[in-house]
N, C-alpha and C positions, 0 to 999 in steps of 0.2 A: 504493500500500500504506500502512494508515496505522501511524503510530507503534507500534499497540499488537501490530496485526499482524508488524511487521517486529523487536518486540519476541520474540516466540515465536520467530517464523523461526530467528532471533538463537542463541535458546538451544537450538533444537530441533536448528541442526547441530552444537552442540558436543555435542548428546549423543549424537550419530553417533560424537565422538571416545569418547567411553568407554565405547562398544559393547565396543569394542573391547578395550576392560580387564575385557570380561566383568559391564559395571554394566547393570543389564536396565532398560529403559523404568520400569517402577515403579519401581525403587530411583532411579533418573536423577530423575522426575522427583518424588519425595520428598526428596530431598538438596536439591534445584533449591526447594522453597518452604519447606527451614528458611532456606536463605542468603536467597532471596527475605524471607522474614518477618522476620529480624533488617536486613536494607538498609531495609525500607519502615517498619518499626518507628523505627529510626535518626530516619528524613527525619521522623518525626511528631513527632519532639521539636525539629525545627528552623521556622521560618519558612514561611508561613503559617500550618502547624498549634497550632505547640507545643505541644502534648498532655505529658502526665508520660508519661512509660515506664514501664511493670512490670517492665522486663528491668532486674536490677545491672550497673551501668557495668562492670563488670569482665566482665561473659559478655558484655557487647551488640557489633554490629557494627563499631565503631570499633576495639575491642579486637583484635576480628580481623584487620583488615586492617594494624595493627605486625606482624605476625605472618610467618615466610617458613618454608620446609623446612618438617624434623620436629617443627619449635617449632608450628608454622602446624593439623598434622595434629595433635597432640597435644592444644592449644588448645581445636582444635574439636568433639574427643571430651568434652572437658571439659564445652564450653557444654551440648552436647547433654545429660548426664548430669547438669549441675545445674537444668537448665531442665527436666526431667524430674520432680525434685523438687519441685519450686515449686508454691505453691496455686492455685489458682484456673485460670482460663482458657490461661495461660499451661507450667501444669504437665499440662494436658488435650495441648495442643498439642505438645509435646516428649516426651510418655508415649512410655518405651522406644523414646527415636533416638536412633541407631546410625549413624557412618559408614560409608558404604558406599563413599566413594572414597579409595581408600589411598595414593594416589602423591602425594606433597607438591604436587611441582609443578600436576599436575591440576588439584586442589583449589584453588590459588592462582589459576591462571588463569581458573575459574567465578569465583572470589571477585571479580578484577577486571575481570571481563565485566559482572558484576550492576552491580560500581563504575561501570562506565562510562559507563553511561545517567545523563544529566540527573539523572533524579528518575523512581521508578517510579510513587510517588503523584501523580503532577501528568499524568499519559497521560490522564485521563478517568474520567467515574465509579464503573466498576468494572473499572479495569484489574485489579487483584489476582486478581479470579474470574475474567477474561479469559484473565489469562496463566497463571493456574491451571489452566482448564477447554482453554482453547486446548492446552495440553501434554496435558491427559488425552485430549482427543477427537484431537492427534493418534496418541496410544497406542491408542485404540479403532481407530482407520481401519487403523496399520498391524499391529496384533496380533492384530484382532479377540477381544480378551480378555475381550469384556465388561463392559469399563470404560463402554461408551454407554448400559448402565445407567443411569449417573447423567443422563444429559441429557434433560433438556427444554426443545424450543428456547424462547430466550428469549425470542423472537415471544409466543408461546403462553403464558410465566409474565406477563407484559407484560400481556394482555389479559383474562386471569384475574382477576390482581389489580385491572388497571380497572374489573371487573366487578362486583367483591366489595367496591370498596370502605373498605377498612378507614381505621378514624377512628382519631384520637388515644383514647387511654386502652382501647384495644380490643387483648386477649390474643388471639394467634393463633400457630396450635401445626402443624408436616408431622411428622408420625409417620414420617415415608421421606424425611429433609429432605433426602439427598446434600448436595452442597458450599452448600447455601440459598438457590438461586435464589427460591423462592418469599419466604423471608425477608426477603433485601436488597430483593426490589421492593418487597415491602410497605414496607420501612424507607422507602424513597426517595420514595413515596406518600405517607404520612404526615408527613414530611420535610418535604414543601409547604405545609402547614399552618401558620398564625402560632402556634408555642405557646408557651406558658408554662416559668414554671421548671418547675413539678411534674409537667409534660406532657411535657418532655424528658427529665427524669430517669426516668419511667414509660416514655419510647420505648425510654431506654439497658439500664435495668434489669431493667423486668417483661414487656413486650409479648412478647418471642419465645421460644419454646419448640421443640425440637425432638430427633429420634430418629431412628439407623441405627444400622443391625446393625454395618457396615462399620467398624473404628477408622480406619484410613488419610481415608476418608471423612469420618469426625464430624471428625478432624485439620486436614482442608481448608478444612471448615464454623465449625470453632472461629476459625481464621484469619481465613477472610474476615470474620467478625463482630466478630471484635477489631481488624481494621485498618477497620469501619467508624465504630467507638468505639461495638458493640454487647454489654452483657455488663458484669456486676459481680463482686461477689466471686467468684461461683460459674459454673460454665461451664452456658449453659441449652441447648447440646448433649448429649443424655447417647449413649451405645454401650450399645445395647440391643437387644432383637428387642420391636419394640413390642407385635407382635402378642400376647407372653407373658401379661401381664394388664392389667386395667384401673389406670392411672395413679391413679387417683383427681381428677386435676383435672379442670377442665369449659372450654372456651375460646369466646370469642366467634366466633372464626374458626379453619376447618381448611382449608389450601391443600395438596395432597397429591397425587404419580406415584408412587402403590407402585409394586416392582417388576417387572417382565413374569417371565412364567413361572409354569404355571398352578398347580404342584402345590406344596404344603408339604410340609417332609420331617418335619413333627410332625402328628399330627391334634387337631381339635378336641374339646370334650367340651362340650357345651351346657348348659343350665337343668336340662332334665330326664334328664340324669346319663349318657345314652349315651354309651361308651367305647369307640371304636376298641383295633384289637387291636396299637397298637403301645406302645411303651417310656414314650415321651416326649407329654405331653398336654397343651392345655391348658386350665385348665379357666375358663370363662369362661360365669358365669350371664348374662352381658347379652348373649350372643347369641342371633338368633333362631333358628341351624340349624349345625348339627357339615357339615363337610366340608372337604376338602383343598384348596380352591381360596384360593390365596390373595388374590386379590383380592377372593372375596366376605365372604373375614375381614377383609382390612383397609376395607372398605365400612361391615361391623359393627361395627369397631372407631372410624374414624371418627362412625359415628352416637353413637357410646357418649360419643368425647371433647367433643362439640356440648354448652353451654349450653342452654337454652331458647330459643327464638327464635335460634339461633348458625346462623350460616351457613357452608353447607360448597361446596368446589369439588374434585373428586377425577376424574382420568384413571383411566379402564378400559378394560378390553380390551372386543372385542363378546361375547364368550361372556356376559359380566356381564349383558348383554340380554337376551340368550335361552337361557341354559342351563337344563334342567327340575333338579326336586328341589329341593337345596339354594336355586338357584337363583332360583326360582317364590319358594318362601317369604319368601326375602331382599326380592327386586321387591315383592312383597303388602306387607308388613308396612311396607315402606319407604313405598310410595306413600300406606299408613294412617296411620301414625306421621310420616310429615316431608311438610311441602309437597314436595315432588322438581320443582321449576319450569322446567326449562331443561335441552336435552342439546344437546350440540355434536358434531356427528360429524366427527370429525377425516380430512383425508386422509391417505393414505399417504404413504411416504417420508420420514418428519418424524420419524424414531427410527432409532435405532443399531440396536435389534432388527428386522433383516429381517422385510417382511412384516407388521407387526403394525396392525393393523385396532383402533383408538382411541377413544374418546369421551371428551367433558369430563361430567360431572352433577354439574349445582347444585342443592342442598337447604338448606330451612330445617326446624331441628329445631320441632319445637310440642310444649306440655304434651299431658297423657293427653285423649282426647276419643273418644266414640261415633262418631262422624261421620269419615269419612275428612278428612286434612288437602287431600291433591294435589286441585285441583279442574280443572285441566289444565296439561297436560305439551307444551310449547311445543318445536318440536326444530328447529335449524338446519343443511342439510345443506353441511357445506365438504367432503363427500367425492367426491358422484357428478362423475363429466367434468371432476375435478382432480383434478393429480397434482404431487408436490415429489419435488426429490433431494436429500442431504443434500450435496451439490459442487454441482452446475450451477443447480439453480433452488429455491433453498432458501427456506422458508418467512418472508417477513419481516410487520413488526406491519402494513403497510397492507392484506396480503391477509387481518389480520382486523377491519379497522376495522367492516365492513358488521356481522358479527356483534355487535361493540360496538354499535351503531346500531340493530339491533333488538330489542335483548337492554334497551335504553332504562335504564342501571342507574340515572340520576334516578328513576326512577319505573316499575318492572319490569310494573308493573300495566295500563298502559295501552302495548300493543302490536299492533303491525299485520304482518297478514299477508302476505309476499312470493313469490315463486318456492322461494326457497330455507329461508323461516321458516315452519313449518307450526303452528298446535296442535292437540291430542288430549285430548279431554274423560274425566274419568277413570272414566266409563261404557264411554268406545271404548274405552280399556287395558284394563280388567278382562272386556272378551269377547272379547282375543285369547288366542288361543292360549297356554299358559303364563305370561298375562301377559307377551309378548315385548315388548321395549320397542325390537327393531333396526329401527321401521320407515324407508321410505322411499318417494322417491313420483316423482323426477324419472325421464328416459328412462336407462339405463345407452348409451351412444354406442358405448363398448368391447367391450358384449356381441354388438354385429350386424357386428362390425369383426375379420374372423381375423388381424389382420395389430396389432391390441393385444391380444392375449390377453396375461394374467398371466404372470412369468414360470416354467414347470412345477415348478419348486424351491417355488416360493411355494405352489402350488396342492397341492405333495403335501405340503410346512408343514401349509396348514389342514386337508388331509383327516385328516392325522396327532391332528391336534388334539379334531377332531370325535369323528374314533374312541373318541379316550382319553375325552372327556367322556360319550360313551354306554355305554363302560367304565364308569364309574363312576359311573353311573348303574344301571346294572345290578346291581352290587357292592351298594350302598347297597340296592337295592329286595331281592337276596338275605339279607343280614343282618338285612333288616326279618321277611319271611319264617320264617327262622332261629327266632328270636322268638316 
């Protein structure tokens, strides 16, 4: 078990102790990375780091531990409530926290559990979102809460970012950033690079931008970026619903797993002014089609946030492939408007959301032009006659090196076809069917095999699914109608 592992174990059965004091997994494990973030903050003001603190000596972690009883619990109200006030990064991070564990002693004995450990910054490159994310997904596994939301395994954020890239003095923005995985790899990416003063201060300052609905979330994200020594005055997390309007900025790179879940509980209102019949709308000239799905908004919205030539890498569910309507038009206009050069079809079992059927797609934005951009659409299958579990055979970076390798990111232009790497000339996409982009070509092994069938939960999942999008499908074609 390594250090980092045996770190969480650590913390995960004390919080079996204060289950029992009625403290629930999330409050547990929100308490658990303010103390966590004033220890690791501490160690950065000491040897090898020595970094400046933001935190006044007087709230930061040393302060806390003179501290015993109701002096200990009192204290700690304190920090929380002034750290809450504070500017910048630091006041994002502390916004309205609240003790949640009232028993002096309790509180002592986390306090000196955290103390215990060596050094929490010294576990490995990013123990912090380790033992951050390690506590969250143990929260997902046993409350199933929907906290696996936020995960994408970091297999997958890994080879993304190898993909995509990203150089020194190059802005890049997740509109659905959760805790920043996408963020930090890029930081760490970049990171490798000989740079300059003005290059570092560009990595510290400007490079990363990012958006969740979630506060608990952006809280996590603000963390890990400030114990990377990412972030200036101003926290470049914000708490937001991105999809609400266009940002106005444009970035070189968008790395981005909106979240699963097909439907918006707001509807869209497009360019040419159609208005769903509910309450809350938004209105948003840059998209190419009004509909409730939210991935084909945040697809949209994506394209929107892209530079010229900016390059995007964005997780989608399958429907985003072949749903008609909304749909069709999104796919058209997308393969017109952006080179769309690469799709990765992910297998199963690599998400917290049971059942959820994946794909990665890379696009480069291009200025206006007659001529379609996409000249073909290159697709690599990791799904048929593979399968992962999120316990027993979980997805790691060697079982994507192959797609690294033909995905060639030196030089994406010159590539060779494999078993599993196929390409489609954008003549053959626009004479299928709805423009459906889910194709595939290997044998399925599991469909001639009754003894792999899906398992029936899964299978009535998707039929659930399909239904709802031929719903509304329908809906949409009746209002047109209407009209």
């Amino acid at each position: 078990m390594s250090n980092e592992s045996m770190a969480v174990q650590k913390l995960w059965n004390y919080c079996n102790v204060l289950r029992d004091d009625g403290v629930s997994y999330g409050d547990y494990v929100e308490q658990l990375t303010y103390l966590l973030f004033l220890k690791m903050d501490d160690e950065q003001t000491k040897p090898p780091f020595n970094r400046v603190s933001k935190i006044p000596k007087n709230l930061n972690w040393e302060s806390l531990l003179k501290k015993d009883g109701d002096e200990l619990e009192v204290h700690y109200r304190h920090i929380l409530e002034s750290l809450g006030k504070e500017k910048g990064m630091i006041g994002v991070i502390f916004r309205k926290a609240q003790n949640k564990i009232q028993d002096p002693a309790k509180l002592k004995r986390l306090v000196m559990l955290i103390e215990g450990e060596e050094t929490w910054m010294g576990m490995g490159i990013d123990v912090k979102g380790a033992i951050y994310e390690g506590l969250l997904q143990k929260n997902a596994e046993d409350t199933k809460s929907g906290a696996g939301q936020y995960f994408t395994p970091r297999a997958l954020i890994k080879a993304m970012v190898e993909v995509i890239q990203p150089k020194p003095g190059e802005t890049i923005c997740d509109p659905a950033c959760g805790t920043g995985g996408f963020l930090l790899a890029s930081h760490d990416l970049i990171s490798k690079y000989p740079l300059d003063i003005e290059q570092k201060q560009f990595l510290r300052e400007g490079t990363f931008h990012g958006w969740d609905i979630v506060d608990s979330v952006v809280r996590l994200c603000t963390m890990n970026l400030y114990l990377h020594g990412i972030g200036g005055e101003d926290s470049p997390i914000v708490t937001d619903d991105a999809l609400a309007s266009d940002p106005g900025e444009r970035f070189d790179i968008v790395l981005t797993n909106p979240p699963f879940g097909k439907k918006s509980s707001i509807t869209i209102v497009n360019g040419e002014g159609k208005i769903e019949k509910e309450s809350l709308t938004y209105q948003r000239n840059d998209f190419w089609a009004t509909t409730s799905n939210k991935q084909l908004n945040f697809l949209q919205h994506v394209k929107t946030l892209l530079k010229i030539n900016g390059r995007a890498a964005i997780v989608v569910p399958d429907n985003v492939l072949f749903e008609g309507g909304a749909g069709e038009t999104v796919r058209k206009r997308l393969l017109q408007q952006c080179d769309v050069h690469t799709l990765l079809r992910l297998p199963t079992g690599i998400f917290y959301a049971q059942g959820v059927k994946a794909n990665v797609l890379f696009f480069d934005k291009r200025p206006a032009s007659e001529k379609p951009w996409t000249e073909k659409l290159w697709i690599y299958d990791l799904r048929t006659n593979i399968h992962f579990t999120l316990k027993t055979n979980t997805l790691r970076y060697e079982d994507l090196e192959d797609f690294i390798k033909c995905y060639n990111p030196q030089n994406r232009h010159e590539r060779t076809e494999t078993e599993r790497f196929k390409a489609f000339t954008y003549e053959e996409i626009m004479k299928r069917d709805k423009t459906n982009l889910d194709i595939f070509w290997l044998k399925d092994n599991s469909l001639g095999d009754s003894e792999n069938l899906p398992d029936p939960k899964l299978l009535a999942l998707e039929i659930a699914e399909d239904l709802e999008s031929a719903l509304d499908e329908f809906k949409r074609i009746y209002e047109e109608l209407e009209e």
